[in-house]
N, C-alpha and C positions, 0 to 999 in steps of 0.2 A: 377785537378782530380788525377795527381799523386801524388801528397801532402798529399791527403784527403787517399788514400790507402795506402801510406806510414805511416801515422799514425793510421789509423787503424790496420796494421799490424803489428806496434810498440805495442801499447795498447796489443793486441793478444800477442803476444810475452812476455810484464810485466804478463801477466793474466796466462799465463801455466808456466810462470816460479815462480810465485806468490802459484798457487797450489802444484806443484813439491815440492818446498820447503819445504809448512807445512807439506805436507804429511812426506817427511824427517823427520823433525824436531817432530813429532808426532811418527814416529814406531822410529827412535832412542831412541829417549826419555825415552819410555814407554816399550823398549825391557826389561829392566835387572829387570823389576817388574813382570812380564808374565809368566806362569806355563804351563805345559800341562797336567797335572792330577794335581786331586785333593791329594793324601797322598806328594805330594812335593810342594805345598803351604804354606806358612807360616801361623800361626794362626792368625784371627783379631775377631772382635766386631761381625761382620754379613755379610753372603753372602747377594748381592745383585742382583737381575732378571733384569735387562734392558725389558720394556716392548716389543713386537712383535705382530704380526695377531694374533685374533681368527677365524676359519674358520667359516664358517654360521652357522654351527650345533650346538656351542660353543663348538670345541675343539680346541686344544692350536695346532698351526702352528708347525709344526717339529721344524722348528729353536727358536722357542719358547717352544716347549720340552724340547728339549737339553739343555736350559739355565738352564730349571726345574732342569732337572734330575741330572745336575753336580753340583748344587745347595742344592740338596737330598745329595749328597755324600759328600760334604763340611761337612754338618752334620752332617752324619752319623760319618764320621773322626772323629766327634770333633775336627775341625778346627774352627769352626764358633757356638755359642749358638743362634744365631737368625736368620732369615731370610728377607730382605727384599724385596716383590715384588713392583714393579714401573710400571705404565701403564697410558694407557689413559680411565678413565671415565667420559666423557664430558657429555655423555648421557648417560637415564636408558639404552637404549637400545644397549649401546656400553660401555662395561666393560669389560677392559682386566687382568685383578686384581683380584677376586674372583674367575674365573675356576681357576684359578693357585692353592690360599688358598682353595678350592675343590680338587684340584687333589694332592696337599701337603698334607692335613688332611689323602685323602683315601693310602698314600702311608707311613702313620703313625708318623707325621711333628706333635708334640702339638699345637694346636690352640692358647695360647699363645706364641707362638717363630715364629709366623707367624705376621710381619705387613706390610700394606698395603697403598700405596703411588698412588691414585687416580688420582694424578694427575702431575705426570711424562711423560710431553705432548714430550719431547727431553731430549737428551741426558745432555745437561746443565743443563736441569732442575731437571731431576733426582737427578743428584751431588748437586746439589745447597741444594735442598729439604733434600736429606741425611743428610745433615752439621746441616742445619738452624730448620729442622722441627723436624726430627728427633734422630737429636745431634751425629750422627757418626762421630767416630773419624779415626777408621781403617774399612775397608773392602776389601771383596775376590768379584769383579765381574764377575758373571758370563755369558761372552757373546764369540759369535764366533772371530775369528783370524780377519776377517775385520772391526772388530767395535771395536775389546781392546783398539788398537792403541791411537784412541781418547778417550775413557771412561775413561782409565787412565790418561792419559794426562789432561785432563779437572779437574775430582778429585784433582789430586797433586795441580796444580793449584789453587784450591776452600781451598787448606788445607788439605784434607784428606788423611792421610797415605794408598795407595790404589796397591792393585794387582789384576792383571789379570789373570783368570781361562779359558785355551781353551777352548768352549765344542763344535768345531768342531766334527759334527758326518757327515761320506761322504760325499759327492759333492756338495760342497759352489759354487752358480754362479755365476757366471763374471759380472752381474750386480750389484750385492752387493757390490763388490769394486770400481766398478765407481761411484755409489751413493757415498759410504764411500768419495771419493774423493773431491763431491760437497762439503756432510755435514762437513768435517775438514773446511773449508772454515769459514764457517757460526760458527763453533765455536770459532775461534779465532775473532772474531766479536765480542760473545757475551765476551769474556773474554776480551776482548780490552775494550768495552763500560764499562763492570759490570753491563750486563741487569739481571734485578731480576724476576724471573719466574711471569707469569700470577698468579699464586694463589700462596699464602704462608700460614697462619693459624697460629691456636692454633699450640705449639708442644707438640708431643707425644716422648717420650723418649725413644731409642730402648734399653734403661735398665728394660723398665717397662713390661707391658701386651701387646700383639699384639692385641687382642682383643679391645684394645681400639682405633686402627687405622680401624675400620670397618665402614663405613656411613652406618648409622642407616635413613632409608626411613620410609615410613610410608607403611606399609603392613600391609596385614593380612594374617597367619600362621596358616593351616588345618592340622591337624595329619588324615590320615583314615587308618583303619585296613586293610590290604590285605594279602591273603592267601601266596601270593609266599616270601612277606619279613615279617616283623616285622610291619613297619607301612610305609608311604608311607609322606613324608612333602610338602606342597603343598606349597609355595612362590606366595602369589596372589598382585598384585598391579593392583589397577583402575579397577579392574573388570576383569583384564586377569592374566592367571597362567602365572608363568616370568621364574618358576624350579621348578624342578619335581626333587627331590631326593628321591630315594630307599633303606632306610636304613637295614639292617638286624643287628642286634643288635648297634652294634658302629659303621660297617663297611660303610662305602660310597658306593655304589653298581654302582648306575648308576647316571647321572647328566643332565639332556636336558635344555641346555640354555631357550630354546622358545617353550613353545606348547602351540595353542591353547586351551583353553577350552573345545569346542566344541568335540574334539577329546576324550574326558574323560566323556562326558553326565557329565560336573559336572555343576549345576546352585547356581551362586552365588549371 
């Protein structure tokens, strides 16, 4: 019995000092790539968005804002001509990828310097997908202070000339960096194997049209006339409206991931 605890506690012992380590070896690494604003960035190819939550409403998770909005400012700088978002759309009904190309469009991002990466299910995958699908050579990540560490590190790794963009906006919690801790694990796993993401594809070249990284469903598309905007775009799949956007002239007004039908008397 003491033998069996004695190694058990050994094991334990390799396993925390196993983690300590990458984590070391992941923030040193990837320290002397890492900004905290965007005008002291260097210039590359395209910011890229590390996917995050949508809340049930389809708004973007704060920390999934923040990736946004320092994303926005790469741009605006002219640091970056394109933008990459990365997310998970596995299902119609879970798309992390489009509010974002929504809330980019309504904050004046050209619809083509917007592409869209469907299927950045993890962090390796994201990278992987940048390189292979989308051909990037350099980019500006944009994710909080507990997740650079590895983003970049993984990138370099995949090949990618890559930096890290803070966009710590107040009070990051302490469970974010114990998870970070797990997921460093699992990446150097994947970069040990060379596992190659679940989906890979046609590529789309972030030199070309962002437009053309959009999955085209099979829908049907309502224009109606309403007093309070310009027209109103109805987004129907299978018999249920999926988005409701409010347009007044170019402008994005408002955006409702999910409404039912029934709610609108609209019969289709």
């Amino acid at each position: 019995m003491r033998r069996l605890l004695f190694y058990i506690g050994l094991g334990f012992g390799f396993l925390i000092i196993f983690i300590l380590t990458t984590n070391i070896i992941f923030h040193v690494g990837a320290r002397p790539y890492i900004y905290d604003d965007a005008l002291s960035a260097p210039n590359a190819e395209v910011a890229l968005i590390p996917g995050a939550a949508i809340l049930k409403d389809g708004a973007l998770s704060p920390i999934f804002m923040d990736r946004v909005d320092m994303a926005i400012k790469l741009y605006e700088a002219k640091k970056v001509s394109k933008i990459l978002v990365s997310g998970d759309n596995s299902t119609v009904s879970h798309n992390e990828v489009n509010p974002v190309r929504l809330y980019l469009i309504s904050k004046g991002i050209p619809d083509q310097d917007i592409f869209l990466d469907h299927a950045g299910f993890d962090t390796y995958s994201t990278m992987y997908r940048a390189r292979d699908i989308f051909g990037v050579s350099s980019v500006l990540i944009t994710t909080q202070s507990f997740h650079l560490p590895r983003s970049v590190f993984i990138a370099h790794r995949l090949g990618i000339k890559a930096y890290g963009v803070n966009a710590d906006v107040g009070h990051i919690l302490f469970r974010n960096y114990v998870r970070e801790m797990i997921a460093d694990e699992k990446a150097v796993l994947d970069l040990v194997i060379h596992r190659k993401p679940k989906y890979l594809g046609d590529k789309i070249p972030i030199t070309g049209d962002g437009r053309n990284s959009i999955i085209k469903k099979s829908r049907t598309r309502i224009l109606v006339h309403c007093p309070a905007f310009t027209f109103l775009y109805l987004q129907v799949y299978k018999t249920k409206i999926t988005r409701v956007i409010a347009i007044n002239h170019t402008e994005i007004v408002k955006d409702v991931a999910s409404i039912a039908s029934s709610r609108l008397h609209l019969h289709i």
